[in-house]
Backbone as JSON Lines, residues from 0, in Angstrom:
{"i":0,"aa":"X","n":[93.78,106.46,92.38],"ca":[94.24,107.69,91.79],"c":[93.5,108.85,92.42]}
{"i":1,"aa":"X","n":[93.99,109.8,92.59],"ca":[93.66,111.4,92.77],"c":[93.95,111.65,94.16]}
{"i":2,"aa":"X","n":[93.12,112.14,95.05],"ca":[93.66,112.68,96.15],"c":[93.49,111.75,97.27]}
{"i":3,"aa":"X","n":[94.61,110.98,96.94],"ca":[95.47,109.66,98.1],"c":[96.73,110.19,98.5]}
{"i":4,"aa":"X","n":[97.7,110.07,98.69],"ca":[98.98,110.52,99.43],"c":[99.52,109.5,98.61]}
{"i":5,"aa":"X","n":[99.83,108.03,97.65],"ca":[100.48,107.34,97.36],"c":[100.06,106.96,96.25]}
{"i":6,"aa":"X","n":[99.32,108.02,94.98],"ca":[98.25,107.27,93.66],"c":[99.01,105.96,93.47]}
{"i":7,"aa":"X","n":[98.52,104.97,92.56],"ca":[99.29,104.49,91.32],"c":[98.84,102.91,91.6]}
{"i":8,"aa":"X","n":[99.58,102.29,90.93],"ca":[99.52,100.74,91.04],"c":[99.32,99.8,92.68]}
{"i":9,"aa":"X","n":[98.87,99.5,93.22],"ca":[98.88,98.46,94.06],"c":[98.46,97.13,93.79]}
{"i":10,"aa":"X","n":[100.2,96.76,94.33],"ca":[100.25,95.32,94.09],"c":[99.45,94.36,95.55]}
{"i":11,"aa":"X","n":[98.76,93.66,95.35],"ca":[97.93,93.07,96.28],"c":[97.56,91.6,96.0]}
{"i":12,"aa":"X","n":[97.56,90.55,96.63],"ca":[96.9,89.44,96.47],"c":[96.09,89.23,97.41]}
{"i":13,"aa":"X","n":[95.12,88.19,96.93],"ca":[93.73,87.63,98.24],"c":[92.66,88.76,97.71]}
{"i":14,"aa":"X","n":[92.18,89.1,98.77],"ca":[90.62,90.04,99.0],"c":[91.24,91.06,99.58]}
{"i":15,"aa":"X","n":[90.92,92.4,99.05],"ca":[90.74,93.8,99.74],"c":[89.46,94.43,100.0]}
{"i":16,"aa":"X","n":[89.51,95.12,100.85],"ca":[88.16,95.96,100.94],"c":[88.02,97.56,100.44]}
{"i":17,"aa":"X","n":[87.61,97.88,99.69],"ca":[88.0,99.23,99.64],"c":[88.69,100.19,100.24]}
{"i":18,"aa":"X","n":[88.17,100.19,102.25],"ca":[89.15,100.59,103.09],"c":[90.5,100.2,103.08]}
{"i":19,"aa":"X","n":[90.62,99.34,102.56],"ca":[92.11,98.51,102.76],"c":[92.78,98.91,101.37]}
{"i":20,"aa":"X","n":[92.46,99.13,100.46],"ca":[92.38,99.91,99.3],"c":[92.98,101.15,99.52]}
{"i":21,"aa":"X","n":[92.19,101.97,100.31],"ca":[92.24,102.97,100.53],"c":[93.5,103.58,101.52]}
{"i":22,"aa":"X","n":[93.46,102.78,102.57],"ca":[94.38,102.81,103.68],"c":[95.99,102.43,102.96]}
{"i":23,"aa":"X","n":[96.12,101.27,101.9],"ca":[97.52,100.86,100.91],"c":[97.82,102.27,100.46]}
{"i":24,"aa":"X","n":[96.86,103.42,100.19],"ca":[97.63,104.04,98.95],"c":[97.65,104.84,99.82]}
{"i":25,"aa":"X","n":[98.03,104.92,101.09],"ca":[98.03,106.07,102.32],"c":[97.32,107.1,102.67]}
{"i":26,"aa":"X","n":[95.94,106.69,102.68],"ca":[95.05,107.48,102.74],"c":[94.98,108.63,102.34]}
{"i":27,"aa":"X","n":[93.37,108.98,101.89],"ca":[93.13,110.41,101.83],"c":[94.04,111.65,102.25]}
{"i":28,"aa":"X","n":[94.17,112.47,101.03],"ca":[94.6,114.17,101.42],"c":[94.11,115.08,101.9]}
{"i":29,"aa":"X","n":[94.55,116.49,102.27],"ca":[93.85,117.06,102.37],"c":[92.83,117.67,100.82]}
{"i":30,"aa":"X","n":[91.66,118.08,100.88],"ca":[90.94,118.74,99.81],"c":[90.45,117.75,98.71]}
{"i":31,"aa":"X","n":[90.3,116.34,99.21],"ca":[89.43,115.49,98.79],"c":[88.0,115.45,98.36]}
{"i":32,"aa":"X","n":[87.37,115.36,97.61],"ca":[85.77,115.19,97.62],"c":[85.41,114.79,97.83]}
{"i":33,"aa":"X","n":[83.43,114.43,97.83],"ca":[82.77,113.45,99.1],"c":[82.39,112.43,98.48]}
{"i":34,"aa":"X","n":[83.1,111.86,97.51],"ca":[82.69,110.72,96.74],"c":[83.9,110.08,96.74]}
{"i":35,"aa":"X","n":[84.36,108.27,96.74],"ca":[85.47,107.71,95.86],"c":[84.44,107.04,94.31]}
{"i":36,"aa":"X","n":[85.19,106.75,93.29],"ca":[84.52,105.8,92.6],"c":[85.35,104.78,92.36]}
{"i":37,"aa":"X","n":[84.9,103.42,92.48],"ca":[85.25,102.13,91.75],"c":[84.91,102.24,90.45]}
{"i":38,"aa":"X","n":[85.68,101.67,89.34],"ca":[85.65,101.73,88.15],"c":[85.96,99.98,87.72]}
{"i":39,"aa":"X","n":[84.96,99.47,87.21],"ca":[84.81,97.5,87.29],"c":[84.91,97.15,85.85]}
{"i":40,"aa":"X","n":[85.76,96.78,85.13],"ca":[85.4,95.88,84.17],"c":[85.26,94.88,83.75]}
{"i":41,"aa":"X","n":[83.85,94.66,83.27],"ca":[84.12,92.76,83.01],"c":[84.84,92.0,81.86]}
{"i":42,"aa":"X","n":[84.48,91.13,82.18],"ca":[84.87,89.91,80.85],"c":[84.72,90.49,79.67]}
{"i":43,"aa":"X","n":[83.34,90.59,79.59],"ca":[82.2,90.85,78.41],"c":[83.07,92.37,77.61]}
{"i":44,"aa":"X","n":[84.07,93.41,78.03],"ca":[83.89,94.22,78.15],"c":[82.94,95.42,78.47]}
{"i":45,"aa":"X","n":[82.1,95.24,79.35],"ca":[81.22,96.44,79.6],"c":[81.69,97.26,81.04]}
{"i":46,"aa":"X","n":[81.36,97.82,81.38],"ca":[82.23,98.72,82.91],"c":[81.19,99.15,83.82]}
{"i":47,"aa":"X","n":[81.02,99.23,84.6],"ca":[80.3,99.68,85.92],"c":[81.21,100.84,86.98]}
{"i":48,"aa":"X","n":[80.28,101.63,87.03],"ca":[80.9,102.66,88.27],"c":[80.14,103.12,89.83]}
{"i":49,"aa":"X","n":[80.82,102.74,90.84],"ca":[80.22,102.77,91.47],"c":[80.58,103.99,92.65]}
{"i":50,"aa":"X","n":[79.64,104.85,92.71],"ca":[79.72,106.0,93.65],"c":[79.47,105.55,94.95]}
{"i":51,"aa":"X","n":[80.24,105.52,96.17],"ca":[80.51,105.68,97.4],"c":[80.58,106.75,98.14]}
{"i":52,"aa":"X","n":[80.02,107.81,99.07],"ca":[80.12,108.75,99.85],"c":[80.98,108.7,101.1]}
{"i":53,"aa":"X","n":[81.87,109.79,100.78],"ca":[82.95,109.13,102.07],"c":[82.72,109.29,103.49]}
{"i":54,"aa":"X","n":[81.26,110.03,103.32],"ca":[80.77,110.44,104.91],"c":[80.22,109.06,105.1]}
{"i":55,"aa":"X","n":[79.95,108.75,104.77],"ca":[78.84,107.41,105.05],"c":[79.99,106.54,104.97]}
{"i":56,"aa":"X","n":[81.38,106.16,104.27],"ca":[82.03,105.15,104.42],"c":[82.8,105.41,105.32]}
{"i":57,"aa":"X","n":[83.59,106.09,105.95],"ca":[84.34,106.67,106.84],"c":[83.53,107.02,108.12]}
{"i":58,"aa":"X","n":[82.81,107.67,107.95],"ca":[82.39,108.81,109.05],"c":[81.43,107.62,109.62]}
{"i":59,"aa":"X","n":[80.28,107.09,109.07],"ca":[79.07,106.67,109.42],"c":[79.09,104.92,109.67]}
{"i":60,"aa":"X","n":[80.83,104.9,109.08],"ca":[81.32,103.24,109.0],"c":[80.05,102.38,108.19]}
{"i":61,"aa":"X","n":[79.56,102.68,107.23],"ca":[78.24,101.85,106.61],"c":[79.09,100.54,105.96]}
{"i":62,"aa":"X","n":[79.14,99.37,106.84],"ca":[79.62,98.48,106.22],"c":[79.33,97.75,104.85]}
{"i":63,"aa":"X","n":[77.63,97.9,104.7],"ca":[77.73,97.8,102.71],"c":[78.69,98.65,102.12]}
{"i":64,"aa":"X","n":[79.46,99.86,102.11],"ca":[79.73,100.81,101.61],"c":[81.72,100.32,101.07]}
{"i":65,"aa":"X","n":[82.12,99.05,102.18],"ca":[83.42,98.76,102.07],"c":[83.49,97.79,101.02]}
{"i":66,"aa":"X","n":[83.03,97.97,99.69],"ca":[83.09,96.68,98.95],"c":[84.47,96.25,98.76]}
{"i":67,"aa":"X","n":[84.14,94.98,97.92],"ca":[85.43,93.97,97.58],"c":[86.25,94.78,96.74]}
{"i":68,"aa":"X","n":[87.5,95.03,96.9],"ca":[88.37,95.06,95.35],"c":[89.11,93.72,95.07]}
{"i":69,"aa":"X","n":[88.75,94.26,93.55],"ca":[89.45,92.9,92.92],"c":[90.3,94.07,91.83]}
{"i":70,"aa":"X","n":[91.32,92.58,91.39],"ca":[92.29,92.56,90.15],"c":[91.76,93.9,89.59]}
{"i":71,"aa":"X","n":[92.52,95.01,88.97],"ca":[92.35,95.86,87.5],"c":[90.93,96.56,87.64]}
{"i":72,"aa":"X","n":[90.64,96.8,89.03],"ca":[89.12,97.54,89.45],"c":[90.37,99.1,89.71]}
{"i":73,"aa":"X","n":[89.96,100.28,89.38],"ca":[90.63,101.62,89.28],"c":[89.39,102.51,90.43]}
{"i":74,"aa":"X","n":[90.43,102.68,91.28],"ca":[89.37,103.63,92.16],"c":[89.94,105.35,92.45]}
{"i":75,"aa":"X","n":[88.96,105.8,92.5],"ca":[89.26,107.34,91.91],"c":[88.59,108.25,92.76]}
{"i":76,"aa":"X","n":[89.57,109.21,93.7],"ca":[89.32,110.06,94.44],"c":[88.99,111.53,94.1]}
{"i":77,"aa":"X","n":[88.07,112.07,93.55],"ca":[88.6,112.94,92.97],"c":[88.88,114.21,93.74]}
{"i":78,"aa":"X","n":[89.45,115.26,93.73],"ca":[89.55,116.43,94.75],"c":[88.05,116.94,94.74]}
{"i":79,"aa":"X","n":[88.17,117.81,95.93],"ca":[86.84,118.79,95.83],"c":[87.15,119.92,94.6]}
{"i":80,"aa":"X","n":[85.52,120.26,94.5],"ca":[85.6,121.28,93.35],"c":[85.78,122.89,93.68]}
């Protein structure tokens, strides 16, 4: 969701990587911000969020930075402010 060119549902099976994530919903717009977040929920119900910098995932290619997506994980672009 937010500033992708294609928000919304992606249907996917197997392993994605965030880039691949990212690249499905047709990449970044213009006037994006320098963060994405993953949004994780578990079993247990509790949630985790995880801030990514897109200079460092894009720009700097930091391969820790491409995590896994899985199933019903919501990742969120938000525009710049």
């Amino acid at each position: 969701m937010g500033a992708v060119r294609n928000p919304g549902n992606l249907a996917f099976s197997g392993r994605w990587t965030l880039m691949e994530a990212l690249a499905a919903a047709g990449g970044l717009t213009e006037g994006h911000g320098q963060h994405v977040y993953v949004l994780r929920r578990a079993d247990n119900g509790l949630s985790d969020q995880v801030a990514i910098s897109l200079d460092d995932l894009m720009v700097h290619a930091d391969p820790k930075l491409n995590v896994p997506i899985f199933a019903n994980d919501l990742i969120n672009v938000p525009f710049a402010s």
